[in-house]
Structures are given as C-alpha cells and as structure tokens.
C-alpha positions as CSV (number, residue, x, y, z in Angstrom):
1,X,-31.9,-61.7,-42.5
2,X,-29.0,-59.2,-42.1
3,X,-32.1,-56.1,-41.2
4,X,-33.6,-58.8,-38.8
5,X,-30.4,-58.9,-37.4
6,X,-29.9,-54.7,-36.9
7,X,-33.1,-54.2,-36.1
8,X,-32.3,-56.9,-33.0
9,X,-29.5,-55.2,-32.4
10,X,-31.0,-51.4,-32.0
11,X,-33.5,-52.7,-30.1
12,X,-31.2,-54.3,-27.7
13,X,-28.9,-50.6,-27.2
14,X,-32.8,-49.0,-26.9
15,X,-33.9,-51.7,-24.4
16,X,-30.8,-51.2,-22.8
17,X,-30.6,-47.3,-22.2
18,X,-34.4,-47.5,-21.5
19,X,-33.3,-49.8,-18.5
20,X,-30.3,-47.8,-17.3
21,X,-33.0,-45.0,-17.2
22,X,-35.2,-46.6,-15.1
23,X,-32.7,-48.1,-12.8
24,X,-31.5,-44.4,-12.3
25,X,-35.0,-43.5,-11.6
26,X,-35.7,-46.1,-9.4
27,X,-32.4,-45.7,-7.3
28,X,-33.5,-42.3,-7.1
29,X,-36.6,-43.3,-5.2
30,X,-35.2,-46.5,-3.3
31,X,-32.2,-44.8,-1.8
32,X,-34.2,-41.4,-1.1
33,X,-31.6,-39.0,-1.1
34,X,-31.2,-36.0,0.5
35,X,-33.1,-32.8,-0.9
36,X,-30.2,-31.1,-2.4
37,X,-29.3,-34.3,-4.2
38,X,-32.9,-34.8,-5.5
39,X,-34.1,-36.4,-8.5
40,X,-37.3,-36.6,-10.9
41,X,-39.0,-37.6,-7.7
42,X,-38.3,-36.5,-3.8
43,X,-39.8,-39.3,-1.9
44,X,-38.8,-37.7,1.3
45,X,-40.5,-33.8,0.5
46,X,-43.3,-36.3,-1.1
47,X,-43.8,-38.3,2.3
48,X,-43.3,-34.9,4.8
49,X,-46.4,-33.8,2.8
50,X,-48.7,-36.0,4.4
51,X,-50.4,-36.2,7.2
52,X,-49.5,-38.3,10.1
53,X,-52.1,-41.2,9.4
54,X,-51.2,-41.5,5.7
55,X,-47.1,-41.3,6.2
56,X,-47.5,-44.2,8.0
57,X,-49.3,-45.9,5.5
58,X,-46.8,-45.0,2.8
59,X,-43.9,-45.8,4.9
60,X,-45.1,-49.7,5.1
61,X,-46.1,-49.7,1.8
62,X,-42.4,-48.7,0.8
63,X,-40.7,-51.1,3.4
64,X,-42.7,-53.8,2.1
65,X,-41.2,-53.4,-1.3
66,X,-37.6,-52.3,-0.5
67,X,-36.1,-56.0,0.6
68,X,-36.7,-57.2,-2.5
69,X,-36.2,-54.3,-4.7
70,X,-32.9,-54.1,-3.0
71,X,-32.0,-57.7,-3.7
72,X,-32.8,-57.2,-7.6
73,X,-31.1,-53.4,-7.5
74,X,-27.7,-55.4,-6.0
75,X,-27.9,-58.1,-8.9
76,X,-28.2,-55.4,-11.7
77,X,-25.2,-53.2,-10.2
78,X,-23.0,-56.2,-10.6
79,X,-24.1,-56.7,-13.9
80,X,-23.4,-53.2,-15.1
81,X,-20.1,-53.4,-13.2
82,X,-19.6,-56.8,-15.7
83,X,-20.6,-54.5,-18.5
84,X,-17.8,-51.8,-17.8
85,X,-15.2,-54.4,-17.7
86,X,-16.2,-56.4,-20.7
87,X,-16.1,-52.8,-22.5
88,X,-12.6,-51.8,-21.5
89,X,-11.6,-55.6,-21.8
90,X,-9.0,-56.4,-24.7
91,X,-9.5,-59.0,-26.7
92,X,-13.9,-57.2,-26.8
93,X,-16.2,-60.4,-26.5
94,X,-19.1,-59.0,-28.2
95,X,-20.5,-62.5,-27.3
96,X,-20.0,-62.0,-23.4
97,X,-21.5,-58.6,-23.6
98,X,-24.5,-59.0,-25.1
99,X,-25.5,-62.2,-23.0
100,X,-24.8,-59.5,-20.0
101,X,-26.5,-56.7,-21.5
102,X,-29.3,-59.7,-21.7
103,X,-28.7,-60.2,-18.1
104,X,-29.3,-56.8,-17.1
105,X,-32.4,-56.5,-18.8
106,X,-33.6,-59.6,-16.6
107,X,-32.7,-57.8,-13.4
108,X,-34.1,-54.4,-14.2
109,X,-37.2,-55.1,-16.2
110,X,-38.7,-56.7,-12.9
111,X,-36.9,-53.5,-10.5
112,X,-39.3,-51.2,-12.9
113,X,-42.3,-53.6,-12.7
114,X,-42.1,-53.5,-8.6
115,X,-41.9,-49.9,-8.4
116,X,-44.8,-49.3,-10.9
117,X,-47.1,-51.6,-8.7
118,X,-45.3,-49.6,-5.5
119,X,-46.2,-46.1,-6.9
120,X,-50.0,-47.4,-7.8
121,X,-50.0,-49.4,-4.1
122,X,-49.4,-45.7,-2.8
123,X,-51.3,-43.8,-4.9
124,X,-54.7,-46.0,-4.6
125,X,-54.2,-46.2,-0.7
126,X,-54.6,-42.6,-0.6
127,X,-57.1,-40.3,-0.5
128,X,-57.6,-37.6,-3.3
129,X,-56.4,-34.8,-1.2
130,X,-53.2,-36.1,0.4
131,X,-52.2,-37.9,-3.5
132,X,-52.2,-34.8,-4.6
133,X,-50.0,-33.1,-2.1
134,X,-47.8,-36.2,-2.2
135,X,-47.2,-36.5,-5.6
136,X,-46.7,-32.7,-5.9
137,X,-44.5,-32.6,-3.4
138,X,-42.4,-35.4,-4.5
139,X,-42.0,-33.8,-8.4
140,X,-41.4,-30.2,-7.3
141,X,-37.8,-29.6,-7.9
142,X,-35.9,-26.3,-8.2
143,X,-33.9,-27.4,-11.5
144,X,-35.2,-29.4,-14.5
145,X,-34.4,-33.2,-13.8
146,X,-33.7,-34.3,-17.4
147,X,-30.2,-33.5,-17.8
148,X,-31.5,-33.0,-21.4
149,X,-33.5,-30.2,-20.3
150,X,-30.5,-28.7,-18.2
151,X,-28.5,-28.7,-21.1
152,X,-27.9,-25.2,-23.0
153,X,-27.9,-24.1,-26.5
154,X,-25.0,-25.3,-28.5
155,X,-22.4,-22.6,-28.3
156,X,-22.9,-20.0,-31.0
157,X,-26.5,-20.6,-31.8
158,X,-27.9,-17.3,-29.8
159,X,-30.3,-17.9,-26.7
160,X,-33.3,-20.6,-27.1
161,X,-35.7,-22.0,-24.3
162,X,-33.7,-22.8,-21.4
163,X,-31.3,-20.5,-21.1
164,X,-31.0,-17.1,-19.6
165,X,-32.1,-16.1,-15.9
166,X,-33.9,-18.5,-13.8
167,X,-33.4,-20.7,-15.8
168,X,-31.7,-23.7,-13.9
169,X,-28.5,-24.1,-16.2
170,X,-26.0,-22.3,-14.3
171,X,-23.9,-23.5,-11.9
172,X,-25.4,-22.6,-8.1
C-alpha cells in the first residue's frame, strides 16, 4: 500500500510538470509573441509564410479556438497562482495543495487537448506545400528552445555538444 501510495504521488509531480510544460507551450502559441521573444513554435513567422488564401484560413481556424482556450488558460493561471501561495503558506496544507495541483491538471489537460485538435484542424486544411512552409517557418528559431539544450557544460568538465561558437548559449 505504502508503494501504491509513492507511486501516486510521483505520478502526480510528473503529471504536473508535464502540464506546466504544455501550458508554457501553449501560451507560447495562444499569445503569439513577438519574434525576438519566440518560442518552440512562432505562429506569426509560421502564418507570414503562407499565402494569402491559406492565412486566412489559418487565422479563422485560430480565432475559433482562442475564446475558449482563453477561458480555460485564465482558470489554470489562477490555479497556479493558488499553488504559489499554498507553497510559501505556513502552516503547508499538503491536503489543499494537492486537491489544487488536481485542479490544475483539470484546466490544462483539456488547454493541450484543444490545441492538438487546433494544430491537426490547420495542418489537414492545408495543402502539402504551404504545411510545409508553415510548419517550418513556425519551428525555425535562432537559439535551441529547450532551455535544457541552452544550458552549458557543468563548469569544469571541458567543452561537450553545445557549447562553443554558434552555438546559442551565450548571451546576445
């Protein structure tokens, strides 16, 4: 019973940074930043790539799935500003926090659900040519987007992949 128990609990801190993950992802995409603030994905380099026909098409597809993205995005940033407090909170309710923790899941399972279906919407509504200059255009950043791939060597281990010139890890 007491493994059971663990093994509930490591899922939950997995389930949970696999949802802050995706929630960072899909803010990335739902608030379309400017370039030099881009993510994993630049929706706006992604959507100039098209033709004139087919950014229309992707622009309704998008505003047809923002309203209520928004509405779920707005529930789970209340819920992770609940989290923060109930971590700094003294006397810790380990109670409280995992029935928010259980909360957030609810809001951001369904935010990653919508903007699978959104991506497929877009990428079966177009044609061959302009999917691939969308989707190229959308993932081609300067930098590496995984801040684990940003990240240098420890100090003192010599150089390994990702470091040295051109590589992306030093500060522009």
């Amino acid at each position: 019973m007491r493994l059971s128990r663990r093994l509930s609990i490591l899922l939950l801190i997995s389930l949970g940074g696999n949802l802050f993950l995706s929630g960072m992802l899909f803010t990335q995409w739902l608030a379309a930043t400017p370039p030099d603030m881009t993510g994993p994905f630049n929706r706006h380099a992604a959507v100039a790539a098209l033709s004139e026909e087919q950014r229309q098409v992707v622009e309704r597809i998008w505003q047809r799935h923002e309203a209520k993205a928004g509405e779920r995005l707005k529930a789970a940033r209340e819920v992770r500003r609940r989290i923060r407090r109930q971590l700094e909170a003294d006397p810790f309710d380990r109670a409280a926090l995992e029935q928010s923790f259980v909360e957030l899941r609810e809001a951001m399972v369904p935010l990653g659900i919508q903007l699978f279906g959104t991506i497929v919407e877009i990428a079966d509504s177009l044609p061959l040519a302009e999917r691939k200059r969308f989707f190229e255009a959308g993932f081609a950043v300067s930098a590496p987007s995984d801040p684990l791939e940003r990240l240098g060597p420890p100090s003192g281990s010599g150089p390994g992949p990702g470091s040295g010139p051109g590589s992306g890890d030093s500060p522009s």
